[in-house]
C-alpha positions in Angstrom: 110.6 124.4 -31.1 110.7 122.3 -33.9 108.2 123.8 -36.1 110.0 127.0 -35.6 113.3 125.5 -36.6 111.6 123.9 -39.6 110.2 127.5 -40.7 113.3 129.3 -40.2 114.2 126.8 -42.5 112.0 127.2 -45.3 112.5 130.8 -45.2 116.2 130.9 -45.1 115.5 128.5 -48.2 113.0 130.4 -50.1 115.2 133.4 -49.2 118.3 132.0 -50.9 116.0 130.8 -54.3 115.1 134.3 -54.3 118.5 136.1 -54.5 120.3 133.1 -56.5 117.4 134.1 -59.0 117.0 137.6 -59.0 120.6 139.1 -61.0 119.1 142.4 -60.6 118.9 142.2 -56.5 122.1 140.3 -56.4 123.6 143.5 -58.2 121.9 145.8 -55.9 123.3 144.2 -52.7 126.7 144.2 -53.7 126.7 147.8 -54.4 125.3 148.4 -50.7 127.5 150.4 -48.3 126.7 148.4 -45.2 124.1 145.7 -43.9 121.3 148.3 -43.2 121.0 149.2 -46.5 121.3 146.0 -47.8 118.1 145.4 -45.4 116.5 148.0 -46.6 117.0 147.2 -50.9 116.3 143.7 -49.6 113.1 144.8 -48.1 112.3 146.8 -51.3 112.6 144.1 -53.5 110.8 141.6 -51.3 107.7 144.4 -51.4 107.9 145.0 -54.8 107.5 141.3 -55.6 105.3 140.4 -52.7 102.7 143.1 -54.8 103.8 141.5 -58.2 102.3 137.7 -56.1 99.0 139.2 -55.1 98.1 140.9 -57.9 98.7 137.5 -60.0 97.0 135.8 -57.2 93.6 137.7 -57.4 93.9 137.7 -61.2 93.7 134.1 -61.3 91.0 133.9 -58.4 88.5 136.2 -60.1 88.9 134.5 -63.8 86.0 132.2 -64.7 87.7 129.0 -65.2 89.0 128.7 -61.7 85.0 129.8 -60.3 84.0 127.1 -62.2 86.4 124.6 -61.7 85.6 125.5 -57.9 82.7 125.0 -58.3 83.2 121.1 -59.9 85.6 120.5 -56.9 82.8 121.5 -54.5 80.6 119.3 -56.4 82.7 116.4 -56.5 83.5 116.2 -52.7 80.1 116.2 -51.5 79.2 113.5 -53.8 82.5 111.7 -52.3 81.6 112.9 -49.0 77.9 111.4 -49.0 79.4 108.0 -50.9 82.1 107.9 -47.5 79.2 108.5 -45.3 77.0 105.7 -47.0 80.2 103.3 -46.5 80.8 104.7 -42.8 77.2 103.6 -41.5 77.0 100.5 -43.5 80.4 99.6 -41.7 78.9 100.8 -38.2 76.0 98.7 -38.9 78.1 95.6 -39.6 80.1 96.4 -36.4 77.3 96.6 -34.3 76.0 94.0 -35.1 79.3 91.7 -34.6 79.7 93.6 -31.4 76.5 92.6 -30.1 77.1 88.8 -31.1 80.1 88.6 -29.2 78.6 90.5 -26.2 76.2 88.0 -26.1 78.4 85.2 -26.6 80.1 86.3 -23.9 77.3 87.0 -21.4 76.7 83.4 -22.1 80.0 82.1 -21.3 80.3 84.0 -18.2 76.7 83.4 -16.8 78.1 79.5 -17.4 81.1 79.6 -15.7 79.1 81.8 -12.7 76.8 78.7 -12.5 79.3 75.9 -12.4 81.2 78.0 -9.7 77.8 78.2 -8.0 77.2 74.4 -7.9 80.6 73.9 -6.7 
């Protein structure tokens, strides 16, 4: 329920930015008769610029810059993915090994205290 407050949020939000920015729209809705066709010029406007977004959007995807610059991203996190993986065994290594020193330790105690309680 919460993550559905929060988005109603966020839209009632990104809602408001929209109309305190857009003079045009803000003119528009005043002029409306009633709140159906203040729904309808909202839903206009919200098409018009949703169109306006993705048509930036896939501009900037298919330029050449941002294919390479994916392409250095991809690059750069599977060199700093293999380096984390390097780092993750030598720490499982170390662990182990510390683990199986203190199992051992412990074996030891307890097979000592199982004697004495033996003798006894």
């Amino acid at each position: 329920m919460k993550k559905l407050n929060f988005i109603i949020g966020a839209l009632g939000g990104a809602m408001t930015g929209y109309l305190l920015s857009n003079e045009d729209l803000r003119k528009k809705l005043s002029k409306a008769k009633n709140h159906g066709e203040a729904a309808k010029i909202l839903g206009k406007e919200l098409q018009r610029s949703g169109k306006k977004v993705a048509k930036e959007a896939k501009e900037l995807i298919e330029k050449d810059d941002v294919h390479e610059k994916f392409g250095e991203w991809k690059t750069y996190f599977l060199e700093e993915g293999e380096k984390l993986g390097v780092k993750a065994k030598k720490a499982a290594k170390k662990t182990a090994k510390n683990v199986k020193k203190k199992a051992a330790k412990s074996c030891k105690k307890a097979c000592k205290k199982a004697k004495s309680k033996l003798k006894k």
